[in-house]
C-alpha positions as a Markdown table, in Angstrom:
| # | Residue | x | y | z |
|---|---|---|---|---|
| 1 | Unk | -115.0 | -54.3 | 165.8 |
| 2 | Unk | -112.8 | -54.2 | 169.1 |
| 3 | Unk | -110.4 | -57.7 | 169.3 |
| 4 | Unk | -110.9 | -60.3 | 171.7 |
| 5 | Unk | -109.5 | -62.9 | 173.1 |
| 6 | Unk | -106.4 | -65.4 | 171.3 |
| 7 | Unk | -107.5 | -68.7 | 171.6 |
| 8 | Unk | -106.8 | -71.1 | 168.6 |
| 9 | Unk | -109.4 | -69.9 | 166.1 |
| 10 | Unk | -109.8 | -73.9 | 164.7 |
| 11 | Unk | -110.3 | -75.3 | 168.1 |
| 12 | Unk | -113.0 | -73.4 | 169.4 |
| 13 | Unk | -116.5 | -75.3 | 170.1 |
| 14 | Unk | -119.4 | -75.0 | 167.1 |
| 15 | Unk | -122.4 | -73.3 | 168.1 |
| 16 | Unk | -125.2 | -74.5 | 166.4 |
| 17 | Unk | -127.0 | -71.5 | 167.5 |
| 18 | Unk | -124.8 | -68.7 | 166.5 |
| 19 | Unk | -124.5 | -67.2 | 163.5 |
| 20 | Unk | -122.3 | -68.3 | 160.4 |
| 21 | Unk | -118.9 | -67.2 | 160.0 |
| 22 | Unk | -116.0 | -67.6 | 157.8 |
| 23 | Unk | -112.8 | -66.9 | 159.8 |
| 24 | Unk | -109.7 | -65.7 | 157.5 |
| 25 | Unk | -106.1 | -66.3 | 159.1 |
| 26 | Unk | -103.0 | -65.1 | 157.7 |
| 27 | Unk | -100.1 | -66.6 | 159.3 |
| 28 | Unk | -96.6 | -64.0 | 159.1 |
| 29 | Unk | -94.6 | -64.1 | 162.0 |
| 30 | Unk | -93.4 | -60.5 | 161.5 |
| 31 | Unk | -97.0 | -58.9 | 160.9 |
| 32 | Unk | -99.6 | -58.8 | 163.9 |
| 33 | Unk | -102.9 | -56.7 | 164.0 |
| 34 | Unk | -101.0 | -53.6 | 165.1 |
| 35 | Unk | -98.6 | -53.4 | 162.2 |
| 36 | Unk | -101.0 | -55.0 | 159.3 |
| 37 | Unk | -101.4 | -52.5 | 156.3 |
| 38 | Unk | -104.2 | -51.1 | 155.7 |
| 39 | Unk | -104.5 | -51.9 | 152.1 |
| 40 | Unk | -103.9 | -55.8 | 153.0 |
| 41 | Unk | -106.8 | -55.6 | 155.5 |
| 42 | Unk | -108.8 | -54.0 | 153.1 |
| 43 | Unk | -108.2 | -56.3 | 150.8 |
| 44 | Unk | -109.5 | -59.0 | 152.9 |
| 45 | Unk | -112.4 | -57.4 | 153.7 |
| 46 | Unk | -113.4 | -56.6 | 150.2 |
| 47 | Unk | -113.0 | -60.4 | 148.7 |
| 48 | Unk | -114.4 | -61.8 | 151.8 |
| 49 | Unk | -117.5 | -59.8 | 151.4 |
| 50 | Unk | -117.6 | -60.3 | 147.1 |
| 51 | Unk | -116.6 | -64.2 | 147.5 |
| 52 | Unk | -120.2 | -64.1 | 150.1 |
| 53 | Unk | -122.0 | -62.1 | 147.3 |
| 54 | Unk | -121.4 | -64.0 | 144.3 |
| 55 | Unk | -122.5 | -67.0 | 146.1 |
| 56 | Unk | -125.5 | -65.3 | 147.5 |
| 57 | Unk | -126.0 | -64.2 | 144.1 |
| 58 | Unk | -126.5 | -67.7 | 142.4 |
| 59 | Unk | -128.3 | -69.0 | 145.8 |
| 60 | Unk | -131.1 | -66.0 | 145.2 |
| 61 | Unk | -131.2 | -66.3 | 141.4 |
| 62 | Unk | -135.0 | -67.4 | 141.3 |
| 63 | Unk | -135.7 | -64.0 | 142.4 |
| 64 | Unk | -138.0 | -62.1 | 139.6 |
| 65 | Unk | -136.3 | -58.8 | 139.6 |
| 66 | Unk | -132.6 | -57.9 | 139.8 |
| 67 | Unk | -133.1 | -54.9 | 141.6 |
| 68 | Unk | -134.9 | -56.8 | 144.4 |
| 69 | Unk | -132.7 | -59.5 | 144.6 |
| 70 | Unk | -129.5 | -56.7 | 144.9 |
| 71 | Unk | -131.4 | -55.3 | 147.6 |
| 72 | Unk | -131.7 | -59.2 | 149.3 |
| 73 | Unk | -128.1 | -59.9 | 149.2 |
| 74 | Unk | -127.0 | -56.0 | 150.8 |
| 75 | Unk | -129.8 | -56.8 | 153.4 |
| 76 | Unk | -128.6 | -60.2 | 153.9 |
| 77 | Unk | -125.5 | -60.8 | 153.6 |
| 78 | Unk | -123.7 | -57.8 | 153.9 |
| 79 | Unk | -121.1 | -59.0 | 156.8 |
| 80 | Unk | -119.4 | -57.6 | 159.6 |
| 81 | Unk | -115.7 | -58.1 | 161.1 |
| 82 | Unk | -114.1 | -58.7 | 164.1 |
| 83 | Unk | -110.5 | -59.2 | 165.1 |
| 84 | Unk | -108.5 | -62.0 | 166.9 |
| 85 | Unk | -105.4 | -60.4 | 169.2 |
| 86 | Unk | -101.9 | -62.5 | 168.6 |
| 87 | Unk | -102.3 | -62.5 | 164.9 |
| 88 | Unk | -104.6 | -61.3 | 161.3 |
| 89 | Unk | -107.4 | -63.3 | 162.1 |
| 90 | Unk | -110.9 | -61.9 | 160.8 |
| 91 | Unk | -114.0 | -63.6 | 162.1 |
| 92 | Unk | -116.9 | -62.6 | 159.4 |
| 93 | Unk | -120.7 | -63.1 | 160.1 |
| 94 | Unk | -123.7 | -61.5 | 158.9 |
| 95 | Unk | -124.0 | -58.0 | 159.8 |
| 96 | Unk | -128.2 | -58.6 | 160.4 |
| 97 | Unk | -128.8 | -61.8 | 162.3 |
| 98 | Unk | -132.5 | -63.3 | 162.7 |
| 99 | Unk | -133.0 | -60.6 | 165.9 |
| 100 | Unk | -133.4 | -57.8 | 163.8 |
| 101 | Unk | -134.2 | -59.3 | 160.5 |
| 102 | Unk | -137.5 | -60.6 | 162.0 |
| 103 | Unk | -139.3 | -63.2 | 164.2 |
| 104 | Unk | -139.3 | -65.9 | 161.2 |
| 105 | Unk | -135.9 | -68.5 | 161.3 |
| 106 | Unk | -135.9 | -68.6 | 157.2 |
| 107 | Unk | -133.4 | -65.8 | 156.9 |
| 108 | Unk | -131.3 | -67.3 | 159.1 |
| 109 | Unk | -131.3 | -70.5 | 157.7 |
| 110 | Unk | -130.6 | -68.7 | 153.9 |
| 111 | Unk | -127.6 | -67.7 | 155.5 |
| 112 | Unk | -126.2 | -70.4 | 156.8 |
| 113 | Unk | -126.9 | -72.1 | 153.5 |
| 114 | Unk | -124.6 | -69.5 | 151.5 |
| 115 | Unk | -121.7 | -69.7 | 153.9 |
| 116 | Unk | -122.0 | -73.6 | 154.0 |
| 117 | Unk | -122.4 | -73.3 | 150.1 |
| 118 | Unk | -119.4 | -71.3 | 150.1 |
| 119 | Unk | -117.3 | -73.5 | 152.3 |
| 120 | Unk | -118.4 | -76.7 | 149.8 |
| 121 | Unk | -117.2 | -74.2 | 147.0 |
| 122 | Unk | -113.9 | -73.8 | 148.5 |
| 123 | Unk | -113.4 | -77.6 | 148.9 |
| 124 | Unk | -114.0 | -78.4 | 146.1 |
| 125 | Unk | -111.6 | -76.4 | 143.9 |
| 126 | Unk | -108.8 | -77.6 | 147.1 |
| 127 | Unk | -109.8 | -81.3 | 145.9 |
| 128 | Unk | -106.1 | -82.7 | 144.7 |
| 129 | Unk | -107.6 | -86.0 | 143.6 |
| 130 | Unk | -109.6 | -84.5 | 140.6 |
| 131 | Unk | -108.3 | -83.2 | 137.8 |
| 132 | Unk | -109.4 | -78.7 | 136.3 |
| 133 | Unk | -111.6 | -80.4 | 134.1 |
| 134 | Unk | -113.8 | -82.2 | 136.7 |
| 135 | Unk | -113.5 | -79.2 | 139.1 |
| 136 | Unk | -114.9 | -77.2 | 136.7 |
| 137 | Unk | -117.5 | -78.7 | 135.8 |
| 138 | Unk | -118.8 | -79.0 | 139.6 |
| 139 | Unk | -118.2 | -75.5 | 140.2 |
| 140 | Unk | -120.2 | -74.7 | 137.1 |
| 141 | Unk | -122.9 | -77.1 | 139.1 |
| 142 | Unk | -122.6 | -75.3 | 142.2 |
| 143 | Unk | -123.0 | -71.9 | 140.7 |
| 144 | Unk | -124.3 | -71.6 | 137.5 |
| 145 | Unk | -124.4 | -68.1 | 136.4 |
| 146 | Unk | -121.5 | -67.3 | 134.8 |
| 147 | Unk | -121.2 | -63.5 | 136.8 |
| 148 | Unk | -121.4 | -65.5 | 139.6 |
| 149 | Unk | -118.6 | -67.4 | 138.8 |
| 150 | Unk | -116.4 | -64.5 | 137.7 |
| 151 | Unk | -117.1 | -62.6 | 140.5 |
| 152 | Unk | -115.9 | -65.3 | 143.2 |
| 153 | Unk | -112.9 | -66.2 | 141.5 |
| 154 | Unk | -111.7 | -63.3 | 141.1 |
| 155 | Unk | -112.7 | -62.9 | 145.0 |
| 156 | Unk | -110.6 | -65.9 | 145.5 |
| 157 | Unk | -107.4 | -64.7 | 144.1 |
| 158 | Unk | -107.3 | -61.6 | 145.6 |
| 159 | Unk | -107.6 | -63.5 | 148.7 |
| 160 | Unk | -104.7 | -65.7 | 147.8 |
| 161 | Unk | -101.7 | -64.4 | 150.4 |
| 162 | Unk | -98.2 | -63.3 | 148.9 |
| 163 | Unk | -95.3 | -65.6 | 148.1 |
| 164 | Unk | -93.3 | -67.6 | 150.6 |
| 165 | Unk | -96.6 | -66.3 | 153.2 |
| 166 | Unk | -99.6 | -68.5 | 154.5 |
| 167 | Unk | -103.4 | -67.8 | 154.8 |
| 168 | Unk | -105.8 | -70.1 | 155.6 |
| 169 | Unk | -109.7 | -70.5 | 155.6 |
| 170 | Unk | -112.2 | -72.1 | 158.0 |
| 171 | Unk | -116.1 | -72.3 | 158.5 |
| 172 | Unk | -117.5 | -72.3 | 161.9 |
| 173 | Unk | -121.5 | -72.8 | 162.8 |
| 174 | Unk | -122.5 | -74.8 | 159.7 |
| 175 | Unk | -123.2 | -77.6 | 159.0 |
| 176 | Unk | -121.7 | -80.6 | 157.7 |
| 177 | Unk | -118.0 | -81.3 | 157.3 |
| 178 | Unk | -115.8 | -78.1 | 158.0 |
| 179 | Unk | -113.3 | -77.1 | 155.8 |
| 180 | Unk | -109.6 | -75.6 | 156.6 |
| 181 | Unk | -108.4 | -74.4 | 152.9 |
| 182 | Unk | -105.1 | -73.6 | 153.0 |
| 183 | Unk | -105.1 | -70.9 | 150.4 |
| 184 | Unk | -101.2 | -71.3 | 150.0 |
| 185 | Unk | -101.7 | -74.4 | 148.9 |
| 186 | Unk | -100.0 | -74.5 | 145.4 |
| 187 | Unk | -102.3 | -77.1 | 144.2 |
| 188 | Unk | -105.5 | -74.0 | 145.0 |
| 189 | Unk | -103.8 | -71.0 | 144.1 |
| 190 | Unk | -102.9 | -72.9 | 140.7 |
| 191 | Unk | -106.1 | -73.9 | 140.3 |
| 192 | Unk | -107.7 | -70.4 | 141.1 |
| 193 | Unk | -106.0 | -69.0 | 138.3 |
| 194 | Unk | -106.3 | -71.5 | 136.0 |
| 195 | Unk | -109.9 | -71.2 | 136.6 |
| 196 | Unk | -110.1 | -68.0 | 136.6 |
| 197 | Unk | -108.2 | -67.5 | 133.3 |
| 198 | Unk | -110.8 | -69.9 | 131.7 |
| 199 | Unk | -113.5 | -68.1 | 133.2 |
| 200 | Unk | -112.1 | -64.8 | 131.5 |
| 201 | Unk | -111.9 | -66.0 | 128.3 |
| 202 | Unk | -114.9 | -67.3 | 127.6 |
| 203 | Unk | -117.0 | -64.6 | 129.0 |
| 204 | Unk | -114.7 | -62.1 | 128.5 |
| 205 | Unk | -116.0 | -58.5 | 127.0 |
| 206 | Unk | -113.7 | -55.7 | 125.7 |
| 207 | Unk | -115.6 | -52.2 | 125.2 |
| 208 | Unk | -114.0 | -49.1 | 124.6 |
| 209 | Unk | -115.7 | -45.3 | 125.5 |
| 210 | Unk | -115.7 | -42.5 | 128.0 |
| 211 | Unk | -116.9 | -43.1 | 131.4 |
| 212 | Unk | -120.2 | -40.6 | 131.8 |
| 213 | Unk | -121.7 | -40.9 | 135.1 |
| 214 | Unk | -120.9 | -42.6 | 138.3 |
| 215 | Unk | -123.5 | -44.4 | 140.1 |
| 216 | Unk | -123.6 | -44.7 | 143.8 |
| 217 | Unk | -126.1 | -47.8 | 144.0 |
| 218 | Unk | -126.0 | -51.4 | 145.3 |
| 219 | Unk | -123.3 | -52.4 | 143.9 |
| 220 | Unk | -121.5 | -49.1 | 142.7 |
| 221 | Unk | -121.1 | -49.0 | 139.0 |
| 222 | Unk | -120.4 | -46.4 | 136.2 |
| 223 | Unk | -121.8 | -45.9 | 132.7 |
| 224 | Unk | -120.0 | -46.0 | 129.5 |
| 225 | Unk | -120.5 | -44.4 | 126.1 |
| 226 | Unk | -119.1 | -46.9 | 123.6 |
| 227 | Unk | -117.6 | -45.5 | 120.3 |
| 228 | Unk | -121.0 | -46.5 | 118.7 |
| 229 | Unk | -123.2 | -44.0 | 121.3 |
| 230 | Unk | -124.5 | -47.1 | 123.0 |
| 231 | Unk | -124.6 | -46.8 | 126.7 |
| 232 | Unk | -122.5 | -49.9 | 128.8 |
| 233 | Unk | -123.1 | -50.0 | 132.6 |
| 234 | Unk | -120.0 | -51.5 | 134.4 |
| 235 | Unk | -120.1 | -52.6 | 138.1 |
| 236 | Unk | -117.4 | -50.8 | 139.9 |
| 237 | Unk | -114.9 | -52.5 | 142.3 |
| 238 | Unk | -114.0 | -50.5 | 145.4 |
| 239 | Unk | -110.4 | -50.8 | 144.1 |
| 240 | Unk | -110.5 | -49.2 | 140.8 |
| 241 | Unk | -112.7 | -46.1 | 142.1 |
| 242 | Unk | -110.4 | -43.7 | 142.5 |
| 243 | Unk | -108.9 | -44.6 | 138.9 |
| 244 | Unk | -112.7 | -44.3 | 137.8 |
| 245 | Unk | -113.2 | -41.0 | 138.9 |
| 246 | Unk | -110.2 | -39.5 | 137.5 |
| 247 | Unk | -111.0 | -41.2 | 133.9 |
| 248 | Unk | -114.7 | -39.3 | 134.3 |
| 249 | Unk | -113.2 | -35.8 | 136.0 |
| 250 | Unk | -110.8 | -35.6 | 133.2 |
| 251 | Unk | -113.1 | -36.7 | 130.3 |
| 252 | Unk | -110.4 | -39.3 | 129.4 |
| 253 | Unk | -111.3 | -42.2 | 126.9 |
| 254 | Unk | -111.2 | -45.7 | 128.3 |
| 255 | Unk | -110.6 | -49.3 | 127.2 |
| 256 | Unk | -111.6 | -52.2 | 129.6 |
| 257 | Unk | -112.2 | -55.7 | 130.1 |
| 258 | Unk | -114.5 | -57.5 | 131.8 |
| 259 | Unk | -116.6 | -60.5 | 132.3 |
| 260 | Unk | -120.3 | -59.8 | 131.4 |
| 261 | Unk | -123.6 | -62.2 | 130.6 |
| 262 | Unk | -124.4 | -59.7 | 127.9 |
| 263 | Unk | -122.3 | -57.1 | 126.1 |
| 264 | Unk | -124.4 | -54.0 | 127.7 |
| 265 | Unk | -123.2 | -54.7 | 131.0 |
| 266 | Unk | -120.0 | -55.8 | 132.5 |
| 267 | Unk | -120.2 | -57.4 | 135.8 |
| 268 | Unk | -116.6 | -58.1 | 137.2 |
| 269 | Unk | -114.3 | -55.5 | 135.7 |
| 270 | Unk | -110.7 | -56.9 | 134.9 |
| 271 | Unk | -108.8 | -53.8 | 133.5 |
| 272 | Unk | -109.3 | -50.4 | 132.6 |
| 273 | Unk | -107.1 | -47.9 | 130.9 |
| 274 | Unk | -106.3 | -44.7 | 129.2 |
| 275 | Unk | -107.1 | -45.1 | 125.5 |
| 276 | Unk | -106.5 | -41.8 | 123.9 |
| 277 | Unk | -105.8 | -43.4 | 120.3 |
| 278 | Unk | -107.5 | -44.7 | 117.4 |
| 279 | Unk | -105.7 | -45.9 | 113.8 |
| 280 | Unk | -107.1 | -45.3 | 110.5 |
| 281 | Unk | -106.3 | -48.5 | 108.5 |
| 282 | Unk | -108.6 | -47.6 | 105.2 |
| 283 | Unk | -110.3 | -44.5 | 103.5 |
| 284 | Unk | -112.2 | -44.7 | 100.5 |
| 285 | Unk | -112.7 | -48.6 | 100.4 |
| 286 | Unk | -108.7 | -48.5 | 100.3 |
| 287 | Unk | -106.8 | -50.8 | 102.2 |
| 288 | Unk | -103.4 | -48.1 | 103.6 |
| 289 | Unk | -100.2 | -49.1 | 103.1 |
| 290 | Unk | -99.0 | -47.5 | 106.4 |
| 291 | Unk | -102.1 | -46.9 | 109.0 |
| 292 | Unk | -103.0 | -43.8 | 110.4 |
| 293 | Unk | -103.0 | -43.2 | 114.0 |
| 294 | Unk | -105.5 | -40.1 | 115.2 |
| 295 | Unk | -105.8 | -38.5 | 118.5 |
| 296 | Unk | -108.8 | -39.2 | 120.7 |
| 297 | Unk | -110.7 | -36.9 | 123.4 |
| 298 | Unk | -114.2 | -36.8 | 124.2 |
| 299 | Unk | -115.1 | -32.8 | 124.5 |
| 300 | Unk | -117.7 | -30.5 | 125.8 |
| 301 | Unk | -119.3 | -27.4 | 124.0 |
| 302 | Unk | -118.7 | -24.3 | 125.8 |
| 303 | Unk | -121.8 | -24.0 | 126.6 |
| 304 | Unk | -121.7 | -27.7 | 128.6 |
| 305 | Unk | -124.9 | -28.9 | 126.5 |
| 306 | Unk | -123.4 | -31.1 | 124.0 |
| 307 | Unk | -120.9 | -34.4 | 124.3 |
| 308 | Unk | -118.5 | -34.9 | 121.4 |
| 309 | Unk | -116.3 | -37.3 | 120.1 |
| 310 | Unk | -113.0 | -35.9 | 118.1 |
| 311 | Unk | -110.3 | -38.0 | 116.2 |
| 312 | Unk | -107.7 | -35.9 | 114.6 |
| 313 | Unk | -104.3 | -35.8 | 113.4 |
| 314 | Unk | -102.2 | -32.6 | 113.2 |
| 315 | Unk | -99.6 | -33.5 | 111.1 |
| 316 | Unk | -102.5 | -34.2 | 108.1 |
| 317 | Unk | -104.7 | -31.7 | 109.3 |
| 318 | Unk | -107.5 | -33.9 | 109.4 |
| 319 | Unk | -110.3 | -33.3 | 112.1 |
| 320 | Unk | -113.1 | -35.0 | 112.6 |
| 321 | Unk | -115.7 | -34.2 | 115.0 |
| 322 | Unk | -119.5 | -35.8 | 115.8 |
| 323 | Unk | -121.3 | -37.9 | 118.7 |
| 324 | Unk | -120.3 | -41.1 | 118.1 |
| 325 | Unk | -116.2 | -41.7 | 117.6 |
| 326 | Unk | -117.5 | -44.4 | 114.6 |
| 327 | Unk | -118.9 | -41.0 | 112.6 |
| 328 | Unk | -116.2 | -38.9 | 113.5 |
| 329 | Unk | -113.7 | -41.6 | 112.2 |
| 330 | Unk | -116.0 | -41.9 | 109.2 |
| 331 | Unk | -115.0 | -38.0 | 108.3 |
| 332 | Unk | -111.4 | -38.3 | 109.0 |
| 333 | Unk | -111.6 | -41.3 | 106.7 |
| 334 | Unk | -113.3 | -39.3 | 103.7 |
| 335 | Unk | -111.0 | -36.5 | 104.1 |
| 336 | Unk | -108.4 | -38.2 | 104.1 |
| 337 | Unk | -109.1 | -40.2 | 101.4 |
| 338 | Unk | -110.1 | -36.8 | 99.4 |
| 339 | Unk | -106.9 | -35.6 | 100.1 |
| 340 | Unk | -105.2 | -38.2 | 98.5 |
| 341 | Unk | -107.1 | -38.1 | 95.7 |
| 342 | Unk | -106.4 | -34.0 | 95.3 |
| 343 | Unk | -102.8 | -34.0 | 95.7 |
| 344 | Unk | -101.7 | -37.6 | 93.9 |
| 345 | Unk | -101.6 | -36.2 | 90.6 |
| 346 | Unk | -100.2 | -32.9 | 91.0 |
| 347 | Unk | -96.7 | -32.0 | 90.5 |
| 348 | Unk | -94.7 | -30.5 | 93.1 |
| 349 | Unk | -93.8 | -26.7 | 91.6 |
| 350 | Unk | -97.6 | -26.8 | 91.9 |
| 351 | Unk | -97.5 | -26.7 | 95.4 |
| 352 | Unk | -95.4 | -24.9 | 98.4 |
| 353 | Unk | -93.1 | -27.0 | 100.2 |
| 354 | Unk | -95.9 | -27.4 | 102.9 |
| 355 | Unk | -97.9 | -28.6 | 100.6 |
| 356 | Unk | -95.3 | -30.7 | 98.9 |
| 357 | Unk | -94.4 | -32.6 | 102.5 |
| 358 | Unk | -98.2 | -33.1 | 102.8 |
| 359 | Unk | -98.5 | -34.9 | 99.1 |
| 360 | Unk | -95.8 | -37.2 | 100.4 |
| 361 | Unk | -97.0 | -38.1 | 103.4 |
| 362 | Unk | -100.3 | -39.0 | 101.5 |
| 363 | Unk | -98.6 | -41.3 | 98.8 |
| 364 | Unk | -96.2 | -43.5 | 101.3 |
| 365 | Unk | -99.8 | -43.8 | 103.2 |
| 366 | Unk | -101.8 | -45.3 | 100.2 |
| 367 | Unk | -98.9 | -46.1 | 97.7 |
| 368 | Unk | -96.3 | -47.3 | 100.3 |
């Protein structure tokens, strides 16, 4: 990826016989390609290559098998970079052009269909003379599956530049007309998260767990056990790794959000955190007066041949230990609710002051 020359990137001539590209220009007069952080580059090059994906994804949806059609878009459209000198300008184009792919033009031509797909998409949210309702609705057109979706607008905001800066977009060796977004545009990045936000909440999924495996396939994702014992696969972004592998090294329970097409897998991954507590609201078919809030941890024997869940509380001594966090909240709940029903009707020089602290933490929990 050596730079070349810096020549206006919107002036130069189309070649109808080159490959696609989508060229990425971020205008800051104090940042050139010798002082751009890393992370911002990065960042480019990740949300380039998942806003290309997601369309490629809806483009090759008639494909029978998922795993074939994952393999299709890596072999595809899987894109390289190169660098313009004088400012951050990224030219992107497909990393396997018809030369190596093979003697027949049809690959080629399915990828100059995504990237001119791509560049229609990008118009059309930029459109100031329809209102989020209409836009909608013709991106839902363009690409129908709702992972899809997800997935390239949350490409798109990660692409948007920072405040009081200016990025831009362009197409070059496609068809039709060309667009220049202007991704500063407040009238886009509005819309992006408008979008977006709509996108979320209609597709959004919430599953909490521990994180059991990492999987290094096409795309990366992990594997969740959810407090029921069902297993959740969750495609991984390249951002959240790191976080992801310290969750699973250190055994730590999770919550996350996502967008998913069905609750047993998420496909764009919004948030994930530390969830190390769960509340105890009733015991015995008993509504509590003040809820109980229980440790979480997700264990391993010493032996490292059995996975547990355990919810406990010191202070009530409870403890309650199993392979799903549901049944080891179901014991916490009986025993607690036993408790109660032990010590409610026993008078205190019955009982040693311990005792006598614990009786009265019971009763303000289901009396108030």
């Amino acid at each position: 990826m050596s730079p070349s020359g810096g020549t206006d990137i919107w002036s130069e001539t189309q070649d109808k016989n080159g490959p696609p590209e989508i060229i990425y220009k971020f205008k800051d007069e104090k940042s050139s390609l010798e002082n751009a952080p890393a992370r911002f580059i990065g960042n480019v090059l990740f949300n380039i290559q998942g806003l290309v994906n997601s369309v490629a994804k809806s483009t090759e949806g008639s494909v029978s098998t998922k795993g074939r059609r994952t393999r299709k878009i890596a072999d595809l459209y899987t894109l390289n970079v190169r660098f313009k000198d004088g400012c951050i300008s990224m030219e992107f184009f497909p990393a396997k052009l018809q030369s190596t792919l093979g003697s027949s033009g049809d690959k080629e031509a399915q990828q100059t269909q995504v990237f001119l797909k791509t560049a229609k998409l990008l118009s059309t949210i930029s459109d100031r003379n329809q209102d989020d309702s209409y836009i909608k609705h013709e991106v839902e057109k363009q690409i129908e599956d709702p992972g899809s979706r997800m997935t390239a607008f949350n490409a798109l905001k990660g692409l948007l530049p920072p405040q009081d800066k200016e990025a831009e977009i362009g197409f070059k060796n496609i068809d039709g007309d060309i667009p220049q977004i202007k991704l500063h545009d407040v009238v886009f990045k509005g819309r992006v998260l408008r979008l977006l936000k709509k996108e979320m909440e209609c597709y959004e999924v919430e599953v909490s767990g521990a994180i059991t495996r990492i999987r290094d396939d096409v795309p990366p994702s992990f594997m969740v056990m959810d407090y029921s014992g069902k297993l959740i696969k969750v495609q991984m972004p390249d951002d959240k790794r790191l976080e992801i592998v310290e969750y699973l090294a250190k055994r730590t329970p999770i919550r996350l959000t996502g967008a998913g097409d069905r609750k047993r897998e998420i496909t764009d991954l919004d948030k994930i955190e530390a969830h190390t507590k769960v509340t105890i609201d009733s015991a015995g078919d008993v509504k509590l007066k003040v809820p109980v809030d229980c440790r979480l941890s997700y264990e391993r024997s010493e032996d490292d041949l059995v996975d547990f869940w355990v919810v406990s509380n010191d202070k009530l001594g409870l403890y309650g230990v199993d392979d799903t966090v549901n049944k080891a909240k179901d014991m916490v709940e009986t025993d607690l609710y036993d408790d109660y029903i032990a010590y409610k009707d026993l008078v205190d020089d019955q009982l040693t002051a311990k005792a006598q602290i614990l009786k009265r933490e019971l009763l303000k929990i289901f009396d108030g």
